[in-house]
C-alpha positions in Angstrom: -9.2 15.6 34.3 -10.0 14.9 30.8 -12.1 11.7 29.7 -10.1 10.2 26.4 -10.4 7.1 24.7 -7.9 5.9 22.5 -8.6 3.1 19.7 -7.3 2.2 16.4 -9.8 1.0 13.7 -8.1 -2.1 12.4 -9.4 -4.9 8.8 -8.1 -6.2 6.0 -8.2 -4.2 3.3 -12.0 -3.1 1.9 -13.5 -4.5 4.7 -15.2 -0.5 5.5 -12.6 0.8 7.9 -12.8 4.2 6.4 -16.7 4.5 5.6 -17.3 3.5 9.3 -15.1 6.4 10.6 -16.7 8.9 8.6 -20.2 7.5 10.0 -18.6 8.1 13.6 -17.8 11.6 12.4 -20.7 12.4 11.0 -23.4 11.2 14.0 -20.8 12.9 16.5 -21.9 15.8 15.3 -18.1 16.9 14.4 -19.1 18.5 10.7 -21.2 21.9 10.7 -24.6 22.2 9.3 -23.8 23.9 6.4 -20.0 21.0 5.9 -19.8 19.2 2.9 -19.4 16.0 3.6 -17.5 13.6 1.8 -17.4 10.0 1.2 -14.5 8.4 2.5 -13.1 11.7 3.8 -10.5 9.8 6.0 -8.5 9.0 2.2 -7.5 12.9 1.7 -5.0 11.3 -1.1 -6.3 11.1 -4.6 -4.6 7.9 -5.2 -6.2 6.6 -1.9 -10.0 7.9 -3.1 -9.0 6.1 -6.6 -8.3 3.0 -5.2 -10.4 3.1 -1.8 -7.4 2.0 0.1 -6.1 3.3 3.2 -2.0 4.2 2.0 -1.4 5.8 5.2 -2.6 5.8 8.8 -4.9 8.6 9.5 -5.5 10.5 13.0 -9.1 11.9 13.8 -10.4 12.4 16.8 -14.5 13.1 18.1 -16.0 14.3 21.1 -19.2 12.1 22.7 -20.9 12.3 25.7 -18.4 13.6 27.7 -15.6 11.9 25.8 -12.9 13.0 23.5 -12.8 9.8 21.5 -9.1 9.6 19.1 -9.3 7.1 16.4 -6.7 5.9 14.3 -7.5 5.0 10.7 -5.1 1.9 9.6 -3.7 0.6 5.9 -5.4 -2.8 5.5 -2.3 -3.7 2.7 0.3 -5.5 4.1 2.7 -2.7 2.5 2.1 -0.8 4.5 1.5 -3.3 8.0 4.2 -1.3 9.8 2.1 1.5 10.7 -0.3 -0.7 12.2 2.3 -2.2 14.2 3.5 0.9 15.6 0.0 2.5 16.0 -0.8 -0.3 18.5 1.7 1.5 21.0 -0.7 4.6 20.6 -4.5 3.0 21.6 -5.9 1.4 24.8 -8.4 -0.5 22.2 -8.8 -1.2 18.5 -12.3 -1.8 16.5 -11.8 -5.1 14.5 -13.9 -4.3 11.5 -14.5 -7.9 9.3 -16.8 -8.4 6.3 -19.9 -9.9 7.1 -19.3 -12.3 3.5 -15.9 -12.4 3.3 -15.0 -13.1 6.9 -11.5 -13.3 8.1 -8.9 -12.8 5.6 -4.8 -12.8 5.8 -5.0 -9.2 6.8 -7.8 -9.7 9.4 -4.8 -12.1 10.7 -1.8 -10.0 10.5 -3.5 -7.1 12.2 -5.2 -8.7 15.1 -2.1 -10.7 15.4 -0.3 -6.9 16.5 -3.4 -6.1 18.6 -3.4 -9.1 21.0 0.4 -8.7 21.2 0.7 -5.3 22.2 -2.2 -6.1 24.9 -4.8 -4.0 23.8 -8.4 -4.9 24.3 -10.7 -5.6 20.9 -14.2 -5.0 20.0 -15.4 -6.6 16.6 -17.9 -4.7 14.2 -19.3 -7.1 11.6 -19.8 -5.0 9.0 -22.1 -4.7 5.6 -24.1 -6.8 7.3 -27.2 -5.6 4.9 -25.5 -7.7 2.3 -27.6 -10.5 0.6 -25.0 -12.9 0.6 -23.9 -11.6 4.3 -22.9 -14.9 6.6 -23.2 -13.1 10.0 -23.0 -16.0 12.6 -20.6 -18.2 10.7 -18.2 -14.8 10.2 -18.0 -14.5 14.1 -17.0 -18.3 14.8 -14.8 -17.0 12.0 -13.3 -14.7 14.4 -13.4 -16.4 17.4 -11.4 -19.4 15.8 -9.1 -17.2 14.2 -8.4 -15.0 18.0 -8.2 -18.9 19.4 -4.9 -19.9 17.1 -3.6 -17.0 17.8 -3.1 -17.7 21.0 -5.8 -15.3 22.8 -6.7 -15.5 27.1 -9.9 -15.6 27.6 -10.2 -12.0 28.6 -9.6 -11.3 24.7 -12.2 -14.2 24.0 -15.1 -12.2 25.7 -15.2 -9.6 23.0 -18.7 -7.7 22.3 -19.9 -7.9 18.8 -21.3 -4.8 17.2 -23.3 -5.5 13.3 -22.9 -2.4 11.3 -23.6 -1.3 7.6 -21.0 1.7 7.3 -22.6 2.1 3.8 -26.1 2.5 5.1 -24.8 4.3 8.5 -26.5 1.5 10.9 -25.7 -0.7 13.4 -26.7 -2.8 16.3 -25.7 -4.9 19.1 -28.0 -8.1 17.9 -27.1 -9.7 15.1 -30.4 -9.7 13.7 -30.8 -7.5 10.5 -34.1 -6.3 11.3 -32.6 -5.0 14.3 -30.5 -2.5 12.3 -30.5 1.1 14.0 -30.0 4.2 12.0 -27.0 5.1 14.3 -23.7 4.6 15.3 -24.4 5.0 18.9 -23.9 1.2 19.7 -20.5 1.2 18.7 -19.7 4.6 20.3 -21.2 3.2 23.5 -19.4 0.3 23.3 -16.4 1.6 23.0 -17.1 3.7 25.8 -17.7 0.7 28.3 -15.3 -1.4 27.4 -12.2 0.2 25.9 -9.9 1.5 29.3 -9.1 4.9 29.2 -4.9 6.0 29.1 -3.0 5.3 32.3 -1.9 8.5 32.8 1.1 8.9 34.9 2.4 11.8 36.8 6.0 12.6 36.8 8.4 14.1 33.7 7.4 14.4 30.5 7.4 10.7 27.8 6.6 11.5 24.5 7.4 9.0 21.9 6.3 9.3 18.2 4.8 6.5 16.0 3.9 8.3 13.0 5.6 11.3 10.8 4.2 14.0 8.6 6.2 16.3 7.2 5.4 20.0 6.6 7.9 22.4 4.0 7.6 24.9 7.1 8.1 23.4 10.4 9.7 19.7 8.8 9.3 16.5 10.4 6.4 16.4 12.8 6.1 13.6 14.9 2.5 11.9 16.2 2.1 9.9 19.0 0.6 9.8 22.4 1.8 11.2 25.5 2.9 8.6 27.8 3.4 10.7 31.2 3.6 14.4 32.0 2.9 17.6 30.0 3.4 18.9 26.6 3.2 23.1 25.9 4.5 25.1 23.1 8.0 27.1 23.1 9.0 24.1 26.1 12.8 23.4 26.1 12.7 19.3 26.0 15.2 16.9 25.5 15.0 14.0 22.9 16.7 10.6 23.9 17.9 9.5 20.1 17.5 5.8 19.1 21.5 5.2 19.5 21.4 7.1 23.1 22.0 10.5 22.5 20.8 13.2 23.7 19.7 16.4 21.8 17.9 19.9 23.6 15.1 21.1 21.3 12.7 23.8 21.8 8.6 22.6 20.9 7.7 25.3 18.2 4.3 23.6 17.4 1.7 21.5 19.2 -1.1 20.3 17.4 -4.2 17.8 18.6 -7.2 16.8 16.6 -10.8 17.2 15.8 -12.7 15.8 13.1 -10.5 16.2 9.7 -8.7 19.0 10.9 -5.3 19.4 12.9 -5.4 22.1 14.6 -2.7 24.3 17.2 -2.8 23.9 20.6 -0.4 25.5 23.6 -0.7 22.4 26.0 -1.6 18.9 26.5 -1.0 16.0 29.2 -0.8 12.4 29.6 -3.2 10.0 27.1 -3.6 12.7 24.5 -2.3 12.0 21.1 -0.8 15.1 19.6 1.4 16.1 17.1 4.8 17.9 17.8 6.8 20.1 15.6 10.9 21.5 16.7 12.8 18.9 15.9 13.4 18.7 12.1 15.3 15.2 11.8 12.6 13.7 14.5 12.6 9.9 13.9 10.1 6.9 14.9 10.7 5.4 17.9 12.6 8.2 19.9 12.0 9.4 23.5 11.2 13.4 24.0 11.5 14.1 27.8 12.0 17.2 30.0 15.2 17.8 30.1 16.9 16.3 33.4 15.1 13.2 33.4 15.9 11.8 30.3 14.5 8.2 30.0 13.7 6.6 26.9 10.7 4.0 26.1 11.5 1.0 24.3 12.3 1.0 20.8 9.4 0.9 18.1 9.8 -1.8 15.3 10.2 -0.3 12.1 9.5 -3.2 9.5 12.5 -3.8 7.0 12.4 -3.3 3.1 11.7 -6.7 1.3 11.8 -4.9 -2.4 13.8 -2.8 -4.4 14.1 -1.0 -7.8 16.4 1.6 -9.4 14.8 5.4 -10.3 16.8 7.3 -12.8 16.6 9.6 -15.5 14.8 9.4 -18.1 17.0 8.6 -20.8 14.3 7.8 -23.5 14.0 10.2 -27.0 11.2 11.5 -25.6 12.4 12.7 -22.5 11.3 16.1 -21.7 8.3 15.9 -24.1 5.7 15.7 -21.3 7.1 16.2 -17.9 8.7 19.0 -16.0 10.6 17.5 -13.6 13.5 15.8 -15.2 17.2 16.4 -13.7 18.6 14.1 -11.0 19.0 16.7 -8.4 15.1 17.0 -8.8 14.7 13.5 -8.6 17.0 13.0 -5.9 14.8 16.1 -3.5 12.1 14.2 -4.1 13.1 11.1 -2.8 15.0 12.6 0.6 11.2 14.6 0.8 9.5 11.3 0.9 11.5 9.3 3.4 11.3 12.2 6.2 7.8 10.8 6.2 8.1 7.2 4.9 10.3 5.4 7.4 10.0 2.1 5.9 11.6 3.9 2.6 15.4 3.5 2.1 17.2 4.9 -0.7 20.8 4.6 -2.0 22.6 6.8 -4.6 23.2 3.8 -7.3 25.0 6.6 -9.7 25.1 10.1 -10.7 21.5 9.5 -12.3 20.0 6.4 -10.3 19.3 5.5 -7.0 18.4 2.2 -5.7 14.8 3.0 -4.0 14.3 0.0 -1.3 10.6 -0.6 0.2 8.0 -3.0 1.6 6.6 -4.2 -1.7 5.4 -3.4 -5.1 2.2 -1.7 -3.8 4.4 0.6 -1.5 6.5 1.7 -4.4 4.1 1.9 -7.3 2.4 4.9 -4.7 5.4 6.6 -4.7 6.1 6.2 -8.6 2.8 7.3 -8.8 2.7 10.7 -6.7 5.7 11.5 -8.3 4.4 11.2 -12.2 1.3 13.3 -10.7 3.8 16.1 -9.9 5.3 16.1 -12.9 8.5 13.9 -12.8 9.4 11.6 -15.3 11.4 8.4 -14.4 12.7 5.0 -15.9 11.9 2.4 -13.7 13.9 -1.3 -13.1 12.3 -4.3 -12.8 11.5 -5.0 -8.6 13.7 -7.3 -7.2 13.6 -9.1 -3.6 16.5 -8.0 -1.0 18.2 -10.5 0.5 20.3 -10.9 3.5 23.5 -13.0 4.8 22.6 -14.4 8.6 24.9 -16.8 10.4 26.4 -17.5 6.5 23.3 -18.5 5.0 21.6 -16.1 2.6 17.6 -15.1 3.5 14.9 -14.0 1.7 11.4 -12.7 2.1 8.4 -15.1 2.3 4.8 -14.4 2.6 1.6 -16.0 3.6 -0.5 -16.2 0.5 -4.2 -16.7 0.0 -6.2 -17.1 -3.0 -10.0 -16.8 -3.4 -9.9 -18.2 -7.4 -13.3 -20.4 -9.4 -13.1 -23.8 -9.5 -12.2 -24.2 -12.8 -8.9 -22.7 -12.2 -7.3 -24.4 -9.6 -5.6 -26.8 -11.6 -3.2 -24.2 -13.4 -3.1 -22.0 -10.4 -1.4 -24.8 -8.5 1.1 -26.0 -11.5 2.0 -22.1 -11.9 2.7 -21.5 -7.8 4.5 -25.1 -7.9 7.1 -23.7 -10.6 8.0 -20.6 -8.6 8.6 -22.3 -5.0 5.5 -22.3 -3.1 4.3 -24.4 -0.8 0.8 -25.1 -0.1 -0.6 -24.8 3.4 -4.5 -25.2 2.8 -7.0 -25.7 0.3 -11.0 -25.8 0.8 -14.0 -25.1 -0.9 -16.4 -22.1 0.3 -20.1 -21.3 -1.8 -18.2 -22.7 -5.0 -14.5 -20.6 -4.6 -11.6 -22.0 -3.7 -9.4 -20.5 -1.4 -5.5 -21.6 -1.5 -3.5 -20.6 1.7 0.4 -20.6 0.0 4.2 -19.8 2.1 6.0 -18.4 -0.9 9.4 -16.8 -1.7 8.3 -12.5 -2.2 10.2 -13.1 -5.8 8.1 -15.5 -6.8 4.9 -13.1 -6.5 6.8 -10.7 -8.8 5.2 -11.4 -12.4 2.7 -13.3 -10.8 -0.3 -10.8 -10.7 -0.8 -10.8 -14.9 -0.6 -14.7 -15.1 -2.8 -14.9 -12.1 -6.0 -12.2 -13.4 -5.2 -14.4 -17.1 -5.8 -17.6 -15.5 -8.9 -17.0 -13.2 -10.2 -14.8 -16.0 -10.6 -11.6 -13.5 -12.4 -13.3 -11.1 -9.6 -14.4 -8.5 -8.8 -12.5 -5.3 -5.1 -12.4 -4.3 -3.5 -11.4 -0.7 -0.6 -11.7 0.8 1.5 -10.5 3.9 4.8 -10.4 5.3 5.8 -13.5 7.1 9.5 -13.4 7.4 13.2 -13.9 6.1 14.1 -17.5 5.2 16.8 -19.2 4.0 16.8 -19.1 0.0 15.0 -21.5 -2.0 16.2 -22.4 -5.8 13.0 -20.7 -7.7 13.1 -20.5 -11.0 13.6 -16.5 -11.9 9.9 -14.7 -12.6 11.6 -14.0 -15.8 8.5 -13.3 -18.6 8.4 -16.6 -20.8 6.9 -14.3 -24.0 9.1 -12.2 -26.3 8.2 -8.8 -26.8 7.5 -7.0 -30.6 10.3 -4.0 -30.5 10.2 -0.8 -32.7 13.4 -0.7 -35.0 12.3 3.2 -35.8 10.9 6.0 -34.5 7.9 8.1 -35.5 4.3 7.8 -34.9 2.8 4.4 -35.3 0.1 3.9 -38.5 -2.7 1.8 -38.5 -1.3 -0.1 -41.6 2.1 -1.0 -39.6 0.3 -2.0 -36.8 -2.3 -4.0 -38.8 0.6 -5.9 -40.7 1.9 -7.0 -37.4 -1.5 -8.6 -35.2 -0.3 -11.9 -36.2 2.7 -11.9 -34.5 1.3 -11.3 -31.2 -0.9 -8.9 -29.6 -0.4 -4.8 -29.5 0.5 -2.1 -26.8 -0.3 1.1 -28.7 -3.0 2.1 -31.0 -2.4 4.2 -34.4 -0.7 7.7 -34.4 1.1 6.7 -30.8 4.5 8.4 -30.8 7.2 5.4 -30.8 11.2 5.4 -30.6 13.9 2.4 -31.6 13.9 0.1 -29.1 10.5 1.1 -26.8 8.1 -2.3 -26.7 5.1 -1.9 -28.8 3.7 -5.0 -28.3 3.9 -8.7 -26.7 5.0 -11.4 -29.4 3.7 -14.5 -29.7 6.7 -16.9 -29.4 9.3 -16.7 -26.8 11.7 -14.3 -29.0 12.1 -10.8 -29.1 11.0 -9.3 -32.2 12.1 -5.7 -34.0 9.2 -4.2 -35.9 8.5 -1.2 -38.1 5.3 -0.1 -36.6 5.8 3.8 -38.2 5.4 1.7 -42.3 2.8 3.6 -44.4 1.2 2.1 -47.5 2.8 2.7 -50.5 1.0 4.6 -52.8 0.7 4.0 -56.5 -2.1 5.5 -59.2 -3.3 2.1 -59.3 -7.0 1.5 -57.8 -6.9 -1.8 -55.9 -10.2 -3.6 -55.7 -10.1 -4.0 -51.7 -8.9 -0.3 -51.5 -12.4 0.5 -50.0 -12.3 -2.1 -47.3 -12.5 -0.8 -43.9 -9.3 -2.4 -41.8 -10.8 -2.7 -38.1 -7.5 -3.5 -35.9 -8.1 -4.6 -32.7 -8.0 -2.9 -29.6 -4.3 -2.6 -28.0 -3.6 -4.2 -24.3 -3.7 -0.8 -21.6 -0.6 -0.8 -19.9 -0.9 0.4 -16.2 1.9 1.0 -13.6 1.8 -1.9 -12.0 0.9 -4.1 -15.0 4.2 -2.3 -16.2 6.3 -3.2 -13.4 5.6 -6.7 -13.1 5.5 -7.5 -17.0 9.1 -6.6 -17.8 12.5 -7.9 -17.7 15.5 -7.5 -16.5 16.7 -6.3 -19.7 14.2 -4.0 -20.1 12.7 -0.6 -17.9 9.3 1.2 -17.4 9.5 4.5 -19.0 6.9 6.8 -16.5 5.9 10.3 -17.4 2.5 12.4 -16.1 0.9 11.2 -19.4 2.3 7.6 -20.2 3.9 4.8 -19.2 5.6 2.7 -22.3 8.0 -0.3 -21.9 11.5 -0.1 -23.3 14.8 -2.0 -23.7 17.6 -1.0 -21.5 19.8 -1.0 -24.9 17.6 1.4 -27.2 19.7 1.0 -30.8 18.7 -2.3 -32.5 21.6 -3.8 -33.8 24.3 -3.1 -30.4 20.8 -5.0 -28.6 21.4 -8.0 -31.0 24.7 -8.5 -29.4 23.3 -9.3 -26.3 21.3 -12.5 -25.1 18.0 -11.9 -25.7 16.9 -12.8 -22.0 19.5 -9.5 -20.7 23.1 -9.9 -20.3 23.3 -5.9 -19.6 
């Protein structure tokens, strides 16, 4: 019989989850001689290498000393906390990676929390432990205080403690740093003694998926472990369908994994995690069985959308001008692609040219807003807005667990700015001269939040937050922007002299010889009113030689406008105009004078 092990590798997010599995792969001898080797080679997704987070769980597996070790790469955002959730029904064990400065963070919490629920048995790597700042034995009572409150046996409170640098490829199991090894063979070793391999059972076939890709050739293809029996290619199963039914399918592909690569297999059996291919509408949480002994494993959660926006068309004067992907029924492909693969993704035809995209949070959807300008499309984009729900005739909404690392000096208007959008504080204590705030706060009042907060700690605060759950609704004042916004009452490209007659009235979005339309924001005005602005003037010019003519104008530099700046800057009477090469703010209501009409905070 074969000898697996089956762990995820779980942290809060940039804590080294990913650099420690390509350590693993790389000392288990998995790559060639001749392999290049990349960093972070777990985050095949651009955006994912950009950012250095971990947007979607990843499946790898190595072979040592006899073992075929699977590991499970997890998202450390709370976005995306579902797949964690459901990757615990996959793994016997899960490495607990935590930062040897930071320590445990909401993440750490929301992840280990899913791990000593579903029963599986932890290990903790202290990681970056070569850091001069690193607190190695304090971040350990750290853990053990944290595995305590949330309600661990003792069993779980016996946990072996490996100290890694991922970075540096070194670990050891004494938490001396002098003790560093150049190796990762204490952690593969520990994992070997202590993580129990599957129970496999004999008897029919129990396959259940946890994770979908999706592939243009085969379609859905759904990941998991097998629970019991055997798995070949071109086998007639049966698939026990979350309402009950029962559909006959015929297994076209099987896949397992090595290293980075999938690759084909004819057969597997009990405790190996495989992919499986046949099926095209394949969902989460379903039962594939032989057929005669259909029965189904319990249901998988799948975590519910908290946050929605409306896609559509873009409908700006520009349109066309820089993206190829344009039309609705493009638009609308897209969107059905992504949620055969995305099943925390919902979305609902709003009209013939908008569609109400629902998700787990602004992070989740910004991804997909930005894959899709990356292939070309170009979108308009609402303001985000928190889904609510009726229960036993009271309406719910979203709240989250929020921490705050910020400096001291900021505390003050941190905690006047959170009062004023409903949250509650839980905790508040000083560690080496940062102060972390612990909030419960309504999801809507974190929308708008992120620019006020980076303004206020100067770029110096850290922010998370998770999931905690639906509530009844609070009266918070609407994350409505307080600031006006400078609005162009032309179109043409903006000149330096237009733009330098209006930096007194408030501060700039685009630099000279941007193209601009009527009613697209150029800028953020300085009192609470909208503003319409001729950024497209030229100078006049007369035969007459002033004596400043020769004076150099230096304007200064405009604000950069990202995505998710975008996104959480606007409001509701306004949209976020994305296209492969920009993203400009505009008004819903383009023509200046039908705008005036309308209150200036967005009766539309």
């Amino acid at each position: 019989m074969k000898k697996i092990k089956n762990i995820a590798i779980i942290a809060h997010v940039d804590h080294g989850k990913t650099t420690l599995v390509d350590k693993l792969l790389e000392m288990s001898g998995t790559y060639r001689d001749n392999e290049a080797i990349i960093e972070r080679a777990m985050d095949s997704n651009d955006i994912e290498r950009e950012r250095g987070i971990t947007i979607l769980a990843k499946t790898t597996a190595i072979d040592y000393n006899g073992y075929r070790i699977n590991i499970l790469d997890t998202p450390g955002h709370a976005d995306f906390g579902g797949e964690v959730e459901r990757i615990m029904n996959m793994v016997d064990g899960v490495l607990l990676v935590v930062d040897s400065f930071e320590g445990t963070m909401p993440q750490t919490r929301f992840v280990l929390k899913k791990a000593l629920e579903a029963g599986v048995v932890p290990i903790v790597v202290v990681n970056k432990v070569d850091r001069s700042e690193a607190r190695v034995t304090e971040v350990v009572d750290e853990v053990i205080d944290l595995f305590i409150e949330l309600g661990a046996d003792m069993d779980d409170l016996d946990f072996p403690v490996v100290y890694a640098s991922a970075l540096s490829g070194t670990s050891s199991l004494s938490a001396n740093f002098s003790d560093q090894e150049n190796t990762m063979a204490p952690i593969l070793d520990t994992i070997l003694e202590h993580i129990p391999s599957p129970k496999a059972e004999d008897g029919a076939l129990q396959f259940q998926p946890a994770l979908l890709d999706y592939n243009d050739f085969v379609g859905r293809i759904g990941i998991g472990v097998i629970k019991r029996g055997k798995l070949s290619v071109n086998e007639n199963v049966s698939c026990v369908r979350l309402d009950g039914t029962i559909v006959k399918f015929r297994i076209q592909k099987l896949y397992g994994f090595l290293g980075l690569k999938r690759i084909e297999i004819t057969e597997a059996s009990a405790g190996d995690v495989v992919a499986v291919a046949g099926l095209v509408d394949i969902s989460v949480g379903e039962t594939i069985c032989t057929v005669g002994h259909e029965e189904a494993l319990p249901h998988l959660r799948i975590d519910e959308p908290t946050l929605e926006m409306t896609f559509g068309v873009n409908s700006s004067p520009l349109s066309g001008k820089e993206g190829k992907l344009l039309t609705a029924r493009k638009i609308e492909e897209r969107l059905k692609k992504e949620m055969e693969k995305d099943v925390s993704l919902r979305v609902i035809q709003n009209d013939s040219e908008s569609w109400v995209v629902s998700g787990r949070g602004e992070l989740h959807l910004a991804i997909l807003i930005e894959n899709m300008r990356r292939e070309g499309f170009e979108l308009e984009i609402s303001k985000p807005s928190v889904i609510t729900k009726l229960e036993d005739g009271k309406k719910l909404e979203p709240f989250e667990d929020l921490q705050l690392d910020v400096p001291e000096d900021s505390v003050g208007n941190i905690i006047e700015k959170l009062g004023t959008r409903g949250a509650d504080l839980i905790n508040m204590e000083n560690i080496n001269g940062q102060v972390r705030l612990n909030y419960i706060i309504p999801s809507r009042g974190l929308i708008g939040f992120m620019t006020d907060f980076m303004t206020m700690t100067k770029g110096y605060g850290i922010i998370n937050h998770s999931f905690l759950e639906f509530r009844e609704n609070h009266n918070v004042s609407t994350s409505e922007r307080k600031l006006g916004v400078l609005v162009s009452m032309e179109n043409g490209k903006s000149t330096g002299y237009g733009i330098g007659q209006l930096e007194d009235r408030g501060t700039m979005f685009v630099a000279p010889g941007a193209e601009v339309y009527e009613g697209m924001i150029v800028g953020e005005c300085n009192r609470d009113t909208d503003l319409a602005v001729n950024v497209v003037r030229g100078k006049n010019l007369t035969n007459v030689r002033a004596s400043s003519s020769d004076k150099t104008v230096v304007l200064k530099k405009p604000r950069p406008i990202t995505l998710e700046y975008a996104l959480d800057y606007i409001n509701n009477d306004e949209l976020v105009e994305v296209t492969p090469v920009s993203i400009r703010l505009r008004k819903r209501i383009l023509d200046t004078n039908q705008r005036k009409k309308f209150d200036k905070r967005g009766n539309v």
